[in-house]
VOBA-1610 file (N, C-alpha, C; in pm, whole numbers, padded with zeros to 5 digits, always signed):
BEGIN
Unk+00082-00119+00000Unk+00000+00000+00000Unk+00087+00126+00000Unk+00196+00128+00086Unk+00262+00198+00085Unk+00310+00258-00052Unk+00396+00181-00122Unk+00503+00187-00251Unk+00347+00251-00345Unk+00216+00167-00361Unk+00117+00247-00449Unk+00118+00371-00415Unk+00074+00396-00309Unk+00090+00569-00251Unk+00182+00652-00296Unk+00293+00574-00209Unk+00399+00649-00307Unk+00413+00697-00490Unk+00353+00554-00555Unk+00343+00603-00711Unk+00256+00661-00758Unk+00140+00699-00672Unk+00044+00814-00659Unk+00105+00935-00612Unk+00144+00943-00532Unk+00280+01077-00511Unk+00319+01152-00581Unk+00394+01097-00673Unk+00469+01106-00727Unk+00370+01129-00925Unk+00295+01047-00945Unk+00237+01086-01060Unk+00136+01190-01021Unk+00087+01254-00922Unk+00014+01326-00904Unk+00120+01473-00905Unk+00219+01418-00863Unk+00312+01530-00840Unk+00319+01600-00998Unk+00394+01481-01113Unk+00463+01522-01213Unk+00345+01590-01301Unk+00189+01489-01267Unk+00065+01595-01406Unk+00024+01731-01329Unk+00053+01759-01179Unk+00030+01934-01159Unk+00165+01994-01248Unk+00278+01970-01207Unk+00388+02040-01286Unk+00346+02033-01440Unk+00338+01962-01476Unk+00289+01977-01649Unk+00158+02024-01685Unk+00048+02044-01574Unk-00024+02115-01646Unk+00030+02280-01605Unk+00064+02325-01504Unk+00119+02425-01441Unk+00217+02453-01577Unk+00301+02381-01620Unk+00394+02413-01740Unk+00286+02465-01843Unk+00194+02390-01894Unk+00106+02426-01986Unk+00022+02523-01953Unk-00008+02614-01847Unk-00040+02692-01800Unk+00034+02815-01816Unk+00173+02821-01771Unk+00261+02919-01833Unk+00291+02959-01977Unk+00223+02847-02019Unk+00332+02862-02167Unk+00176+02950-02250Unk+00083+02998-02207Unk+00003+03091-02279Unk+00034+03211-02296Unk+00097+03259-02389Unk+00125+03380-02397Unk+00017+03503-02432Unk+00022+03637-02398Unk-00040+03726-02454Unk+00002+03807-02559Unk-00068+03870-02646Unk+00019+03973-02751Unk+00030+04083-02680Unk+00140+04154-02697Unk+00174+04289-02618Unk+00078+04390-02736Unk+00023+04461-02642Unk-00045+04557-02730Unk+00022+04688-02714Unk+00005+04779-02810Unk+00102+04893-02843Unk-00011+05007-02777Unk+00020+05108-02665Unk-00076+05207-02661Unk-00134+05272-02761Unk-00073+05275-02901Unk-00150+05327-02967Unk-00216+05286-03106Unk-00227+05130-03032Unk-00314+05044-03145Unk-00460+05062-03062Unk-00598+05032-03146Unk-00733+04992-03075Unk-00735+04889-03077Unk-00820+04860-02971Unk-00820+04702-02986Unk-01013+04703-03015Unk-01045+04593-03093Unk-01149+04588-03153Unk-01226+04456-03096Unk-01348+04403-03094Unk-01362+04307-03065Unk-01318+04186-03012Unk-01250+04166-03174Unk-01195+04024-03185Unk-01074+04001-03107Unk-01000+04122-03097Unk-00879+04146-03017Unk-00899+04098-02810Unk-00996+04158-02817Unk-01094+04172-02672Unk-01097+04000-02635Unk-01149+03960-02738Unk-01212+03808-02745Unk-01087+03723-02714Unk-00965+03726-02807Unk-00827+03663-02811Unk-00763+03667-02647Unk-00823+03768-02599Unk-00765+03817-02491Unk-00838+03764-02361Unk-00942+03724-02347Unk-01005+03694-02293Unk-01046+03527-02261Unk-00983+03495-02387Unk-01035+03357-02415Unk-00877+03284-02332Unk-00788+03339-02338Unk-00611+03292-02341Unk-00644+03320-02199Unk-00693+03422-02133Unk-00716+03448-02004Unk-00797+03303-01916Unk-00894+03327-01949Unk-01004+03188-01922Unk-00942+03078-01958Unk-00854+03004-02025Unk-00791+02911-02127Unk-00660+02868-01955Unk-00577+03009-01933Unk-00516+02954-01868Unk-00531+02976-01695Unk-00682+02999-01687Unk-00734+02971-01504Unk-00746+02861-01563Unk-00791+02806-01611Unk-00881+02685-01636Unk-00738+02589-01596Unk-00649+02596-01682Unk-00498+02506-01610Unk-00427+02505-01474Unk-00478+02636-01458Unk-00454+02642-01298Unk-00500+02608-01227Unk-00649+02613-01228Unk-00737+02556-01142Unk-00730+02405-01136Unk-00670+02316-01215Unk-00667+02198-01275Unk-00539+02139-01163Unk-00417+02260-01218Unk-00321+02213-01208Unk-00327+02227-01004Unk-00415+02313-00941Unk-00403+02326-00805Unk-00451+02244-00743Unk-00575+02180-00818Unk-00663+02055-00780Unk-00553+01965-00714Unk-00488+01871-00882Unk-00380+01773-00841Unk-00296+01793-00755Unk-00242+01964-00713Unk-00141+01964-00619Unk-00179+01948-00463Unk-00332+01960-00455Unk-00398+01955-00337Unk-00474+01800-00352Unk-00474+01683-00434Unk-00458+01557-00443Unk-00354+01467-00392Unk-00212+01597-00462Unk-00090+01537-00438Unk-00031+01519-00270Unk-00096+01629-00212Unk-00052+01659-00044Unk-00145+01592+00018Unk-00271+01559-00020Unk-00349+01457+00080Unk-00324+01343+00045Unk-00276+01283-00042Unk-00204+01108-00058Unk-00117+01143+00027Unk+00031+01190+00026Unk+00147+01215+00105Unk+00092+01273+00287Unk-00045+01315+00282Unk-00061+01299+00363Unk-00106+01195+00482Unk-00198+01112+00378Unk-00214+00972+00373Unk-00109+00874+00436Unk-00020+00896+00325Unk+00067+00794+00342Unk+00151+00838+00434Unk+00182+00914+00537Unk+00253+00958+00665Unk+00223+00949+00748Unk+00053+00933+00731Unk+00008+00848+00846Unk-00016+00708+00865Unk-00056+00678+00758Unk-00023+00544+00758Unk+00130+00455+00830Unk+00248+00542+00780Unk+00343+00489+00793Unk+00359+00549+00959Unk+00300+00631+01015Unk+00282+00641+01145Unk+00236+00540+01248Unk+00116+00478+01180Unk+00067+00424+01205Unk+00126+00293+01224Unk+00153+00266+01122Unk+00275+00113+01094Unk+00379+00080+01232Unk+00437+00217+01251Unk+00535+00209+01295Unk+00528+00205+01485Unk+00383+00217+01468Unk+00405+00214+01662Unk+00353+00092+01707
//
């Protein structure tokens, strides 16, 4: 039970970092003060916005998955051990 935990750990660990990676990697276009921005511009901007909570929120889930297994499993092995 232990060693599973552990490989729950540990894969819970590595898909927050990669979505967290895929989370960073959304870039915005720098807009020039003296361009307008029009609709569609608004929309691009908005959507990349929403696009990357959405990875975060994802990616915070698993990291708060990842600390209650490890939390799990510390007690368990607490447990084991007395």
């Amino acid at each position: 039970m232990i060693v599973l935990l552990d490989g729950l750990i540990g894969l819970c660990a590595l898909a927050s970092s990669a979505v967290w990676w895929l989370a960073s990697r959304q870039r915005l276009r720098r807009i020039s003060r003296l361009e307008e921005l029009d609709a569609a511009d608004m929309n691009r901007l908005v959507t990349v916005l929403n696009r990357t909570q959405i990875l975060n929120a994802r990616a915070a889930l698993l990291a708060s998955v990842t600390a209650a297994l490890a939390a799990l499993r510390i007690g368990i092995q607490a447990v084991r051990d007395v």
